[in-house]
C-alpha atoms as an extended CHARMM CRD file, in Angstrom:
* protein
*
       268  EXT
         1         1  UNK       CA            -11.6830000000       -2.4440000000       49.4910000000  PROA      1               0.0000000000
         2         2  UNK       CA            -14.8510000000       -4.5400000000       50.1640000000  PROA      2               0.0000000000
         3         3  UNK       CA            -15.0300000000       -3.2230000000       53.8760000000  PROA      3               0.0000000000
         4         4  UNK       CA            -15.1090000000       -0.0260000000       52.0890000000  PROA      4               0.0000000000
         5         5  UNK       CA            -18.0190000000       -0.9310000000       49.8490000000  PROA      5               0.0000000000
         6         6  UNK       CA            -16.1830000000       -0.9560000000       46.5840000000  PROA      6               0.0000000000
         7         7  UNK       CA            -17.2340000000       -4.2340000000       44.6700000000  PROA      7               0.0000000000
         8         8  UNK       CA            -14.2450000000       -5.7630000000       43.3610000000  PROA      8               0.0000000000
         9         9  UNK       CA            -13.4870000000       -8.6220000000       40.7320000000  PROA      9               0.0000000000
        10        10  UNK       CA            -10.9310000000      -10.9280000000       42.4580000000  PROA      10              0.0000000000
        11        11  UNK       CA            -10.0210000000      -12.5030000000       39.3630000000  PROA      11              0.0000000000
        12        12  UNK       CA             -9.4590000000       -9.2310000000       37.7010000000  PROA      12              0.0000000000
        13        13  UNK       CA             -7.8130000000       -7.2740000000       40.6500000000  PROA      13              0.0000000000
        14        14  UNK       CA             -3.7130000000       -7.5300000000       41.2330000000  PROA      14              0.0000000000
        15        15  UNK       CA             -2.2720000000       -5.9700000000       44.3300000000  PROA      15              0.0000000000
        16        16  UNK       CA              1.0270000000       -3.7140000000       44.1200000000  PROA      16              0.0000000000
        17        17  UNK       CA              3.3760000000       -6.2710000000       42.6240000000  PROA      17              0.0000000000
        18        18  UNK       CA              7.2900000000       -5.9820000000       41.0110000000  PROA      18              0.0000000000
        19        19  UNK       CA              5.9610000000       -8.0980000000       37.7960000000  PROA      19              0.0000000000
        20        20  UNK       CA              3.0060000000       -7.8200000000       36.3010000000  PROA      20              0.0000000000
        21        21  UNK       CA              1.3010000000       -8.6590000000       33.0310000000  PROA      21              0.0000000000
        22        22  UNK       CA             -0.8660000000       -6.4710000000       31.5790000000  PROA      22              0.0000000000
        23        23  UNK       CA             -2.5750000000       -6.5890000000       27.8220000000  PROA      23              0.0000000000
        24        24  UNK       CA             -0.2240000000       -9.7510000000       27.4170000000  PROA      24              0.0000000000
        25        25  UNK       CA              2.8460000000       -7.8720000000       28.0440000000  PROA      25              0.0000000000
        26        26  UNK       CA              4.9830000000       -8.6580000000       31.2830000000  PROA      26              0.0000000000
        27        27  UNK       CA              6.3420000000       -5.2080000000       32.9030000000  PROA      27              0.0000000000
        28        28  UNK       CA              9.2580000000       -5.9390000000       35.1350000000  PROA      28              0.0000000000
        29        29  UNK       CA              9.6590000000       -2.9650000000       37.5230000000  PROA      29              0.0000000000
        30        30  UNK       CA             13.3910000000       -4.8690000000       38.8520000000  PROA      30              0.0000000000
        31        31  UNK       CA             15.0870000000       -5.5460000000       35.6300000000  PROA      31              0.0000000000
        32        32  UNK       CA             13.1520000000       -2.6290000000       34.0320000000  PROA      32              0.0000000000
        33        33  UNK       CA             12.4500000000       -5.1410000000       31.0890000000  PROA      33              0.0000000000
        34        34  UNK       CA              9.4570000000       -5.5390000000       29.1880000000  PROA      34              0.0000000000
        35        35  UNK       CA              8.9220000000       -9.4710000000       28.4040000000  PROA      35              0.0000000000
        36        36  UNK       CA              6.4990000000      -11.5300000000       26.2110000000  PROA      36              0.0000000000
        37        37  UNK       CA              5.1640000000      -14.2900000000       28.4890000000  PROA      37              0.0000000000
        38        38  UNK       CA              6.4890000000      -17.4380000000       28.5460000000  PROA      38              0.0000000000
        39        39  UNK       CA              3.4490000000      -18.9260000000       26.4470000000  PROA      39              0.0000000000
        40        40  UNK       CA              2.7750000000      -16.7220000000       23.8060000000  PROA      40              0.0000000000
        41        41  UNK       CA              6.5840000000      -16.6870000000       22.9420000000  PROA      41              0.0000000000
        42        42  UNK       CA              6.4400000000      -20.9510000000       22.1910000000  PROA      42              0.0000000000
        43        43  UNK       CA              3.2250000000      -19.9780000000       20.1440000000  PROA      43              0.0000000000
        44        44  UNK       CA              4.9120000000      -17.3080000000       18.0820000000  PROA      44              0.0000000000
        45        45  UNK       CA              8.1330000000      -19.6340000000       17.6240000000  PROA      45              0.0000000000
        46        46  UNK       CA              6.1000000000      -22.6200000000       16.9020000000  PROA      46              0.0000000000
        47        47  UNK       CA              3.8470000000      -20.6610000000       14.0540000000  PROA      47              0.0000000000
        48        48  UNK       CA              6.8840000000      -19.2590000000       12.4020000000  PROA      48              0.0000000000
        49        49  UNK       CA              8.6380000000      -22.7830000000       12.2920000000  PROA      49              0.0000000000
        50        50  UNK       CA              5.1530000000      -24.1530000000       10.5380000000  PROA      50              0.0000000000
        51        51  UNK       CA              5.2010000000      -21.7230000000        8.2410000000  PROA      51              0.0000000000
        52        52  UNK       CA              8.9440000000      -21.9990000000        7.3690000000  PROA      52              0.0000000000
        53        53  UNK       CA              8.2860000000      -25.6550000000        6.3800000000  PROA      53              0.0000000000
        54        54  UNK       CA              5.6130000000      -24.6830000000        4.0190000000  PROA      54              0.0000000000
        55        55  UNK       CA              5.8140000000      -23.6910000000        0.0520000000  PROA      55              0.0000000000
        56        56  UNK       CA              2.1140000000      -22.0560000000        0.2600000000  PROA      56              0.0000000000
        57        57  UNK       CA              0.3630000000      -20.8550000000        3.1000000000  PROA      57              0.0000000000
        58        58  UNK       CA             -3.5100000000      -20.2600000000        3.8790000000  PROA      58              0.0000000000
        59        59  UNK       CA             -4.0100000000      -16.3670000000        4.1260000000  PROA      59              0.0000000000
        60        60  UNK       CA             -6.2050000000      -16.4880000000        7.3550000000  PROA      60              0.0000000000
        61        61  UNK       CA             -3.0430000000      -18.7640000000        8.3580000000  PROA      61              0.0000000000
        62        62  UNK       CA             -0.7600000000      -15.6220000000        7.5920000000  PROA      62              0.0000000000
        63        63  UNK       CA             -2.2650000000      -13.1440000000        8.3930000000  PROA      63              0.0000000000
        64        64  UNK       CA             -2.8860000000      -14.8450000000       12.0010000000  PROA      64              0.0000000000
        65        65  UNK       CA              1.0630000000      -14.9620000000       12.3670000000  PROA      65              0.0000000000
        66        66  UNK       CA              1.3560000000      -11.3560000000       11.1820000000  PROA      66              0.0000000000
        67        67  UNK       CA             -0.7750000000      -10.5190000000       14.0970000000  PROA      67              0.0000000000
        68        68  UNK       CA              1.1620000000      -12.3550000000       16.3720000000  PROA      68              0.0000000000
        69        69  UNK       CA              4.2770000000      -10.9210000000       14.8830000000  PROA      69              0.0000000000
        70        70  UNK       CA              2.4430000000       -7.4070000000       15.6020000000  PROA      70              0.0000000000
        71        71  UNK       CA              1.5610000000       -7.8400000000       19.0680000000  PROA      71              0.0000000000
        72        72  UNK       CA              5.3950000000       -9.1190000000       19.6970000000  PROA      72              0.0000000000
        73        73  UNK       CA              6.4360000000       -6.0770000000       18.3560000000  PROA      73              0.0000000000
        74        74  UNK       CA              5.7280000000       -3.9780000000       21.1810000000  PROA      74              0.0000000000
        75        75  UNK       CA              8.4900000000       -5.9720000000       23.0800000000  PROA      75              0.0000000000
        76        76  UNK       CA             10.7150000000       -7.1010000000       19.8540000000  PROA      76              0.0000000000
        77        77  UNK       CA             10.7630000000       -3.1410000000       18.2380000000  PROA      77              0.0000000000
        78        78  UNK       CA             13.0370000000       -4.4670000000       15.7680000000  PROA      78              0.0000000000
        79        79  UNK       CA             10.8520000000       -7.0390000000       14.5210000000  PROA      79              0.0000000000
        80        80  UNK       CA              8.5600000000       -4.2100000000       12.7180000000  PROA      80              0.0000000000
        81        81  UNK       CA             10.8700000000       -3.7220000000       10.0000000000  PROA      81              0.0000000000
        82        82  UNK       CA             10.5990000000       -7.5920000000        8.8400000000  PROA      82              0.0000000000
        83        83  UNK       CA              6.5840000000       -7.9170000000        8.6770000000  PROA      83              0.0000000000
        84        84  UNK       CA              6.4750000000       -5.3110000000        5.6770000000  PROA      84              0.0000000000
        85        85  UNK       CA              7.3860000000       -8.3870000000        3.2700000000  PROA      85              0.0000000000
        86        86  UNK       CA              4.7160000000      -10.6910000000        4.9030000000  PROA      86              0.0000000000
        87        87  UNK       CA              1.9100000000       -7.6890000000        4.7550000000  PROA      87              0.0000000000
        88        88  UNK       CA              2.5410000000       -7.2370000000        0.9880000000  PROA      88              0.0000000000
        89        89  UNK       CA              2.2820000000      -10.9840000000        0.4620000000  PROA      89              0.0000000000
        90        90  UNK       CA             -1.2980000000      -10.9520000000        1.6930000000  PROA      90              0.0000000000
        91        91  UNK       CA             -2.8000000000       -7.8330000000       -0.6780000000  PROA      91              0.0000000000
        92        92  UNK       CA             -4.7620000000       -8.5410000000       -3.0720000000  PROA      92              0.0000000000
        93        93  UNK       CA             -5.7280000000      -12.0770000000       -2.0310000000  PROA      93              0.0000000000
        94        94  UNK       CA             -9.5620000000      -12.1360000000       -1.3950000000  PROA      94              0.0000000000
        95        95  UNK       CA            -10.4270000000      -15.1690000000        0.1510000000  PROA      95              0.0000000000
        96        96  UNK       CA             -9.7250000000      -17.0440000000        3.4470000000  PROA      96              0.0000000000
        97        97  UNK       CA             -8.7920000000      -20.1600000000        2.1200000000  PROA      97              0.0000000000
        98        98  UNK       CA             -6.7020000000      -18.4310000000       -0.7300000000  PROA      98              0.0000000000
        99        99  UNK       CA             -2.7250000000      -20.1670000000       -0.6080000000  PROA      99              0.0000000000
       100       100  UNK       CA              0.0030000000      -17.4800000000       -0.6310000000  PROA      100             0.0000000000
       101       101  UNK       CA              3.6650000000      -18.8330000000       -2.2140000000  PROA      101             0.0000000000
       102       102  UNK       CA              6.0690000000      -18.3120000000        1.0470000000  PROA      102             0.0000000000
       103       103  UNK       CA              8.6570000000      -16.7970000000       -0.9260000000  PROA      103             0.0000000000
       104       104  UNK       CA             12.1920000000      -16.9710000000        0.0590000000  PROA      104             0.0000000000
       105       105  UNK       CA             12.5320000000      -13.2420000000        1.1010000000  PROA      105             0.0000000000
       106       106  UNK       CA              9.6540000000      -14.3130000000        3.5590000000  PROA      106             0.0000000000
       107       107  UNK       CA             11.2540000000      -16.7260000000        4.7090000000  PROA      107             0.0000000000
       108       108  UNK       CA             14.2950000000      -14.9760000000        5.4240000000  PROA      108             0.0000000000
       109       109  UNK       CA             12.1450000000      -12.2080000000        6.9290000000  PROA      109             0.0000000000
       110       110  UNK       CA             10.7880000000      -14.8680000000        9.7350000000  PROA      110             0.0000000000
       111       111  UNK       CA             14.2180000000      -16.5940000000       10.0330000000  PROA      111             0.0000000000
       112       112  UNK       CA             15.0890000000      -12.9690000000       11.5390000000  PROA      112             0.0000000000
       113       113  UNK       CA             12.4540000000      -13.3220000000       13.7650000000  PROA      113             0.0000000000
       114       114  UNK       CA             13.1260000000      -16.3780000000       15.1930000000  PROA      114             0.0000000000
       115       115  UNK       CA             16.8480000000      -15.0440000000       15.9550000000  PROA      115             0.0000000000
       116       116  UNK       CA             15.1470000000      -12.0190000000       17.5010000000  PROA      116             0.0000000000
       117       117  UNK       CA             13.1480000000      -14.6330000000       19.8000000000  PROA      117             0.0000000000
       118       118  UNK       CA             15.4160000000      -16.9440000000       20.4450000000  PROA      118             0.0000000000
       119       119  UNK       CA             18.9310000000      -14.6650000000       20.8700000000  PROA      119             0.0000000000
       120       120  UNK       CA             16.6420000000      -11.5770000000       22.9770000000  PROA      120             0.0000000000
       121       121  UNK       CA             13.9470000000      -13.9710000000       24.6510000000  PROA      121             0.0000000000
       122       122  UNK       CA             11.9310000000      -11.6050000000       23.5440000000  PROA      122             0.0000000000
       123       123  UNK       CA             13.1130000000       -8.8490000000       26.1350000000  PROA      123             0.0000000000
       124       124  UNK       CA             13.0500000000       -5.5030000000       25.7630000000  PROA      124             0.0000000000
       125       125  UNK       CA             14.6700000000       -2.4290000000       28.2050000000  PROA      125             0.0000000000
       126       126  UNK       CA             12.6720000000       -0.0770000000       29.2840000000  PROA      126             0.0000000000
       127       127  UNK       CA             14.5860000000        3.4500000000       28.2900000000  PROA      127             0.0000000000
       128       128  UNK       CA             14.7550000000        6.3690000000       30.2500000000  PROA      128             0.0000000000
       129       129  UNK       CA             12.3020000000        8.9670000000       27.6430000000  PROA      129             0.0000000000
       130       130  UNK       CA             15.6900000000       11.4070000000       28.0930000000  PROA      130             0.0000000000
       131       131  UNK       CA             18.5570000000        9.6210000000       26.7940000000  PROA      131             0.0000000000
       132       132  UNK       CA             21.7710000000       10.2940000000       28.5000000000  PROA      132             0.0000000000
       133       133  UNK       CA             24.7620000000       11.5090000000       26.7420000000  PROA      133             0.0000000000
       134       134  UNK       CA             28.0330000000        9.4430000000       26.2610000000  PROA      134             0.0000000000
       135       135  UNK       CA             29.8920000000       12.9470000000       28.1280000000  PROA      135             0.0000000000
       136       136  UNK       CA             27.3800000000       12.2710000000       30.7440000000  PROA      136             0.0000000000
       137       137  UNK       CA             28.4250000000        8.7780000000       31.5350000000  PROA      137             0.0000000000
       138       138  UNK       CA             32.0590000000        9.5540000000       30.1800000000  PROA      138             0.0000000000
       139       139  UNK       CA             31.9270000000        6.7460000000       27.7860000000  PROA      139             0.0000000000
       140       140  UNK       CA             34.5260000000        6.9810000000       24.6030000000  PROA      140             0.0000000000
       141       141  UNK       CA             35.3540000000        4.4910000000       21.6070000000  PROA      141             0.0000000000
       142       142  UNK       CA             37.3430000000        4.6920000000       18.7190000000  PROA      142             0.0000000000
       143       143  UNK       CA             39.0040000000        1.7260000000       16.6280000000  PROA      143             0.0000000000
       144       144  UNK       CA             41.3050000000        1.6570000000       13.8820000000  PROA      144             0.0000000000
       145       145  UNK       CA             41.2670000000       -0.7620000000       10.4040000000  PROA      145             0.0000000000
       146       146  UNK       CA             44.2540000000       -3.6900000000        9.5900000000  PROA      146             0.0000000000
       147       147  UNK       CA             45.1700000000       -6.9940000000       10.9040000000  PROA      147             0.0000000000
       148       148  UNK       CA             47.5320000000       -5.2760000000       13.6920000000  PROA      148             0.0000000000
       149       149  UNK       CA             45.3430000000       -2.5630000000       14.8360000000  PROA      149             0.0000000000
       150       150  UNK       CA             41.7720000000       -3.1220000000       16.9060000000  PROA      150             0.0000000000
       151       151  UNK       CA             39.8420000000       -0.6310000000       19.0990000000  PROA      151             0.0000000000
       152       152  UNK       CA             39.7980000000        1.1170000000       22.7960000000  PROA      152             0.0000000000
       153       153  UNK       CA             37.3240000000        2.1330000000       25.1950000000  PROA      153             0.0000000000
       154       154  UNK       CA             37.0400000000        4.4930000000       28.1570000000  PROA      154             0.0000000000
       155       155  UNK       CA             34.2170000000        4.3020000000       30.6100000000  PROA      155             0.0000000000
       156       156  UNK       CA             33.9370000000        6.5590000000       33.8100000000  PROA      156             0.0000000000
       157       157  UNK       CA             38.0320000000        6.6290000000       34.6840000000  PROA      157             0.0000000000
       158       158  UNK       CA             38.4110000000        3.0020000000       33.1820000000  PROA      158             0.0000000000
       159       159  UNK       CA             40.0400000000        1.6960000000       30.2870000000  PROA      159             0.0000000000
       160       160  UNK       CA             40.3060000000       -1.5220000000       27.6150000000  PROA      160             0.0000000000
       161       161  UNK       CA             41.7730000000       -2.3720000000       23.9710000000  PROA      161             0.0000000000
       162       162  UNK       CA             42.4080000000       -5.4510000000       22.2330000000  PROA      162             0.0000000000
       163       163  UNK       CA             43.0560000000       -6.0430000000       18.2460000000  PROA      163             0.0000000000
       164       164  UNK       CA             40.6430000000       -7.6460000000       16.0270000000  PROA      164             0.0000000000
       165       165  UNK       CA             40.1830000000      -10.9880000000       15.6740000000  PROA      165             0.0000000000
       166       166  UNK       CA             43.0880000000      -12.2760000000       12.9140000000  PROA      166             0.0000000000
       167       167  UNK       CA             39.8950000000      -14.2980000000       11.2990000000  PROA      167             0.0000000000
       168       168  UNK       CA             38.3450000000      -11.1860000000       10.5570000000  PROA      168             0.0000000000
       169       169  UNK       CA             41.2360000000      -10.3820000000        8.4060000000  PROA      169             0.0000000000
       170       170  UNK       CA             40.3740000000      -13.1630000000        6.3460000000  PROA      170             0.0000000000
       171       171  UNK       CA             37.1750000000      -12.3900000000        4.8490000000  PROA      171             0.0000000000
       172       172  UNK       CA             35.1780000000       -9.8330000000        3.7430000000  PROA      172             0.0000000000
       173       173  UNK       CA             34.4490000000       -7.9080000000        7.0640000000  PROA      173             0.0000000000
       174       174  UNK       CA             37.0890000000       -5.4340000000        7.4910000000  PROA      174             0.0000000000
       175       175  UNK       CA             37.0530000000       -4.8030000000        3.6600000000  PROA      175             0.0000000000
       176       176  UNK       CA             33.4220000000       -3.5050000000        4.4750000000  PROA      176             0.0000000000
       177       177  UNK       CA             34.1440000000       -1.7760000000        7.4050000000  PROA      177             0.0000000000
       178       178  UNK       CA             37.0770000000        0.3130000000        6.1320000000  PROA      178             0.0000000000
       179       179  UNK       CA             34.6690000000        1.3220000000        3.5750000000  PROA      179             0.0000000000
       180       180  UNK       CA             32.6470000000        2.2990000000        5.9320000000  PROA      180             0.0000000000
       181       181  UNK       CA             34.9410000000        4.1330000000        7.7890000000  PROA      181             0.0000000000
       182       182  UNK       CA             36.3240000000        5.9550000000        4.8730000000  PROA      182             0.0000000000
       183       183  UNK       CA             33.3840000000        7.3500000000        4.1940000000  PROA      183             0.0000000000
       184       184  UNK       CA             32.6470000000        9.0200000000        7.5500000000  PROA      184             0.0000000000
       185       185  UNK       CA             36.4580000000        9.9070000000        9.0990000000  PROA      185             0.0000000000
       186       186  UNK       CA             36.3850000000       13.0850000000        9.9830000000  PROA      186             0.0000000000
       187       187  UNK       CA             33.4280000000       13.9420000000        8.2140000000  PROA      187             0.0000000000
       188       188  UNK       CA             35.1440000000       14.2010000000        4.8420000000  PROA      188             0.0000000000
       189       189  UNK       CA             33.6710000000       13.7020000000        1.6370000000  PROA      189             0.0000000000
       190       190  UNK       CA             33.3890000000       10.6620000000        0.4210000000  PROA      190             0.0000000000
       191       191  UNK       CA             36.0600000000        9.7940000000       -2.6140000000  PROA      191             0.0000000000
       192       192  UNK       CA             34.5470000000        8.5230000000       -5.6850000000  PROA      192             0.0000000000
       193       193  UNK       CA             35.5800000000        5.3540000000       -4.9560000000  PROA      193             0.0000000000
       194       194  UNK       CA             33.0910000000        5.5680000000       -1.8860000000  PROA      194             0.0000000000
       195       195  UNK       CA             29.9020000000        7.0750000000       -3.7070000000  PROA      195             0.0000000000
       196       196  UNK       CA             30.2720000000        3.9270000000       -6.6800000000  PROA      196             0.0000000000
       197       197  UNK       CA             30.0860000000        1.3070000000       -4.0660000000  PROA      197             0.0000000000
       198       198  UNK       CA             27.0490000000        3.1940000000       -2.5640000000  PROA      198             0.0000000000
       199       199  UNK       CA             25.7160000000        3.2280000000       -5.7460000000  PROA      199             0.0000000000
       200       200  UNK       CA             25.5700000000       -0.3910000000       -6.2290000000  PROA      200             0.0000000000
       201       201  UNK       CA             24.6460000000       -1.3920000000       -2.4740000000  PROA      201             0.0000000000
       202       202  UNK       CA             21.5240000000        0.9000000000       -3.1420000000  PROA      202             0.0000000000
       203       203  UNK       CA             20.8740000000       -0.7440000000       -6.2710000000  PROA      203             0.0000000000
       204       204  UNK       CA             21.6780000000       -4.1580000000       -5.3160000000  PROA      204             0.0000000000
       205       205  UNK       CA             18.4840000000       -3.7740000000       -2.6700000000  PROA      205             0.0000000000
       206       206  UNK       CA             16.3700000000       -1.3660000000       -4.4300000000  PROA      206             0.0000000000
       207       207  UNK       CA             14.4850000000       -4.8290000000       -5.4310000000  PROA      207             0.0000000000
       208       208  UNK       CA             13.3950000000       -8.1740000000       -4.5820000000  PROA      208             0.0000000000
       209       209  UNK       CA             15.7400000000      -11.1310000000       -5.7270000000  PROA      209             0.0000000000
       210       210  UNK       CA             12.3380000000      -12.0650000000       -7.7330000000  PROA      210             0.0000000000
       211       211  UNK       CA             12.1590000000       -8.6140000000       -8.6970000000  PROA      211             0.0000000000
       212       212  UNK       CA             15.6060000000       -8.9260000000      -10.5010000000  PROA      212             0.0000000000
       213       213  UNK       CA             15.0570000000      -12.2960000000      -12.0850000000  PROA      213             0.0000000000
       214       214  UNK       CA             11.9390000000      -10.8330000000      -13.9690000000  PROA      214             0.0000000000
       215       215  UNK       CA             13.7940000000       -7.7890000000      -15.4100000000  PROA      215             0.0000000000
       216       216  UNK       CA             16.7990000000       -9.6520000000      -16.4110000000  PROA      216             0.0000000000
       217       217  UNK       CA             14.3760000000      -12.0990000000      -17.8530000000  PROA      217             0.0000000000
       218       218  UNK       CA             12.8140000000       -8.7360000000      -19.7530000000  PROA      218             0.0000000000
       219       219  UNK       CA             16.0490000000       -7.7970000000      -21.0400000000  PROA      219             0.0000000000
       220       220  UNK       CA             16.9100000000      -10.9480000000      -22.6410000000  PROA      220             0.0000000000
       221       221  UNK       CA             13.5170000000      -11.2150000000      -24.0220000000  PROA      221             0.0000000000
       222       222  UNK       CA             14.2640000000       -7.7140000000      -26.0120000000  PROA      222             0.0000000000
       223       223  UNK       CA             17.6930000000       -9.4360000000      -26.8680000000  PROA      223             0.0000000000
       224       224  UNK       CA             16.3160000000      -12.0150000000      -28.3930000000  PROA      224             0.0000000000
       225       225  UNK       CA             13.7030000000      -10.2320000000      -30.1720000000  PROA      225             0.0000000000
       226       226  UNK       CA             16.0620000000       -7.6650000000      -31.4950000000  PROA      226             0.0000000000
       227       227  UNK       CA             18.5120000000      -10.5870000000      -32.9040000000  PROA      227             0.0000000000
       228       228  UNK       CA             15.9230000000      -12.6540000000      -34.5010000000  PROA      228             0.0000000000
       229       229  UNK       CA             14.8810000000       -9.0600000000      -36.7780000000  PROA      229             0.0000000000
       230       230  UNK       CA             17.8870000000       -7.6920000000      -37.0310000000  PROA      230             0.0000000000
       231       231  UNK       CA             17.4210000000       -4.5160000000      -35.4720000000  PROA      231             0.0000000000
       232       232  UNK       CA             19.9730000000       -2.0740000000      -33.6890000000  PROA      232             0.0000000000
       233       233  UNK       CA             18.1800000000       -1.3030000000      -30.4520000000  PROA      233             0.0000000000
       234       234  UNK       CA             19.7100000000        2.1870000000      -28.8830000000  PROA      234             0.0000000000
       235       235  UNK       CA             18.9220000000        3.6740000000      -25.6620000000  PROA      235             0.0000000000
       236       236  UNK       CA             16.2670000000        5.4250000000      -25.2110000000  PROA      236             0.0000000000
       237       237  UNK       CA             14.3980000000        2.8490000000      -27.3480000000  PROA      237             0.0000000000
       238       238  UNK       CA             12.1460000000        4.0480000000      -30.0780000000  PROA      238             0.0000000000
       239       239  UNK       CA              8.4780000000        4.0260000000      -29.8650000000  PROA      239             0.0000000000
       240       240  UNK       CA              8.2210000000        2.0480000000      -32.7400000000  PROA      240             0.0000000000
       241       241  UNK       CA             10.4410000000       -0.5130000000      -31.5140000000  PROA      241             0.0000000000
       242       242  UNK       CA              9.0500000000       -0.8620000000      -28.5200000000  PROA      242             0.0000000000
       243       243  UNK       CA              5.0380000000       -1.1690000000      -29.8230000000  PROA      243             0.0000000000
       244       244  UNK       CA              6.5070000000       -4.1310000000      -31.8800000000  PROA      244             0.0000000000
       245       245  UNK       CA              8.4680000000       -5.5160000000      -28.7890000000  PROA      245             0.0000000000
       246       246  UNK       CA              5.0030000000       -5.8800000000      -26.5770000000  PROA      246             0.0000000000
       247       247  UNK       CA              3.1340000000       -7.5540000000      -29.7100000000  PROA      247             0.0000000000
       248       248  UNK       CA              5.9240000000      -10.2210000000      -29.8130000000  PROA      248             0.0000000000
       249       249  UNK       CA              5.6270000000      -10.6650000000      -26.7720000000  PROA      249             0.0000000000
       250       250  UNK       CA              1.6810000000      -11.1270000000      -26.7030000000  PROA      250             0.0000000000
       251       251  UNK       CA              2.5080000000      -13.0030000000      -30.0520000000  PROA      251             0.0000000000
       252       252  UNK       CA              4.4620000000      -15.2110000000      -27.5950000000  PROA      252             0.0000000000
       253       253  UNK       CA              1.7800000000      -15.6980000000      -25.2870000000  PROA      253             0.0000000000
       254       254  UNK       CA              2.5060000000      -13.5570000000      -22.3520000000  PROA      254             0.0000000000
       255       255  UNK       CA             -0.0380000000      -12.1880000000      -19.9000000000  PROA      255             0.0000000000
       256       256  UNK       CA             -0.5520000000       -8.5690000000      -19.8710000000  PROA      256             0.0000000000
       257       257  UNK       CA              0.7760000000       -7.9520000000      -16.4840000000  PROA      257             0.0000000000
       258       258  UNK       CA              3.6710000000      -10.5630000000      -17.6140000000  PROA      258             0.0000000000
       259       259  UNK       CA              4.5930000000       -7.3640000000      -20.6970000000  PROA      259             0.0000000000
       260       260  UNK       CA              3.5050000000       -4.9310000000      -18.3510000000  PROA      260             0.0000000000
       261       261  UNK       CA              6.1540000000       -6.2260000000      -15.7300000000  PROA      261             0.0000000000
       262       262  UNK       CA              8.7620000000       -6.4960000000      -18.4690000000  PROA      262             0.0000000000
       263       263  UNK       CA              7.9410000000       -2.9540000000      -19.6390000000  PROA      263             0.0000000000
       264       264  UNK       CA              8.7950000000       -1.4170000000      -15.9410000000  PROA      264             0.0000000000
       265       265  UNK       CA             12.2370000000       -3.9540000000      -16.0890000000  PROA      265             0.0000000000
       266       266  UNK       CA             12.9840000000       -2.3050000000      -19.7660000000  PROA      266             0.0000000000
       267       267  UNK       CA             12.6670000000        1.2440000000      -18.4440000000  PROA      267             0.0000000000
       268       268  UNK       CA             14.3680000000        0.6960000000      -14.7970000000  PROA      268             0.0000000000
């Protein structure tokens, strides 16, 4: 190019190469994998192991991991799902040098992460933008539930099958997976069965554990109040009641958002 007059920045310019890292992503044309570098994946491991040892965090100190934890997620796509928790954590907190509880949900959150670095490398496949049918490729699966069944597989003219594991009929695994396959066989409707332990599972993560604690704590806290006077509380609760409920509990020496909180775990 310079014996064509085009002024070029050597330490800028990259000839036609098979790996190449650009905007801190490596693009492998070979393996068709996209790949954090080597570097920046020891940072991001190395900030989330910090953090993990802490009870309170700095919120430029978080918020500088969620970033990290956002750039990553180009590569690590699942990772997106698992920074909502640490986002939240940082609203409302004004300053810099503010400390942010690291909450056991967060934690949990970046213990996901680290799997996703450490078991994927931080690796992802580049996909074809029109995704191939299993008819296509002639790929088939099917399995079946019970200590003395297991599943099959044919892929372009070949075969396999093998049972389960006999430790899986130990615990709780194929209990959940025969639920699970109840509920789709055939594209039946579910039983009733089915739909009440749907019910719960969506209940069970409607919430934060914290979450939970506070409204059971709320519920007892109307318990109590409703023993010490003597009064029959029904559902819904009357408005009376419930006026005199918040003023024993300001009586008590709760915050506002404490009785506010309570209110929403009373009505949920």
């Amino acid at each position: 190019m310079p014996e064509l007059g085009v002024p070029l920045a050597e330490d800028k310019t990259v000839l036609p190469v098979e790996i190449l890292t650009f905007l801190g992503i490596e693009f492998d044309t070979i393996a068709m994998e996209l790949r954090l570098p080597k570097v920046k994946l020891i940072e991001i491991k190395q900030r989330i192991t910090v953090i993990l040892g802490c009870k309170k965090v700095k919120l430029r100190e978080l918020q500088s991991l969620i970033g990290l934890l956002n750039f990553a997620c180009q590569v690590v796509v699942p990772g997106r799902a698992f920074c909502r928790r640490l986002i939240d954590a940082t609203c409302n907190v004004k300053e810099a040098w503010h400390r942010i509880r690291v909450s056991s949900e967060m934690k949990d959150d970046l213990q996901i992460w680290l799997s996703f670095l450490n078991e994927y490398n931080g690796v992802s496949v580049m996909l074809d933008l029109l995704w191939t049918s299993n008819e296509t490729i002639q790929l088939y699966t099917d399995s079946a539930g019970g200590s003395n069944r297991g599943f099959g597989i044919y892929f372009d003219g070949k075969w396999s099958q093998a049972c389960w594991p006999r430790e899986w009929s130990q615990n709780a695994l194929q209990t959940v997976s025969t639920t699970s396959r109840q509920g789709t066989y055939s594209n039946a409707k579910p039983t009733m069965e089915i739909l009440d332990v749907e019910v719960k599972k969506l209940v069970h993560f409607s919430m934060a554990k914290n979450t939970w604690k506070t409204y059971k704590t709320a519920l007892e806290s109307l318990a109590k109040f409703s023993k010490e006077y003597d009064l029959n509380v029904s559902w819904p609760i009357q408005i009376d009641v419930l006026t005199r409920f918040i003023a024993y509990l300001s009586y008590s020496g709760l915050t506002s958002s404490t009785i506010n909180t309570y209110l929403s775990g009373i009505s949920h």
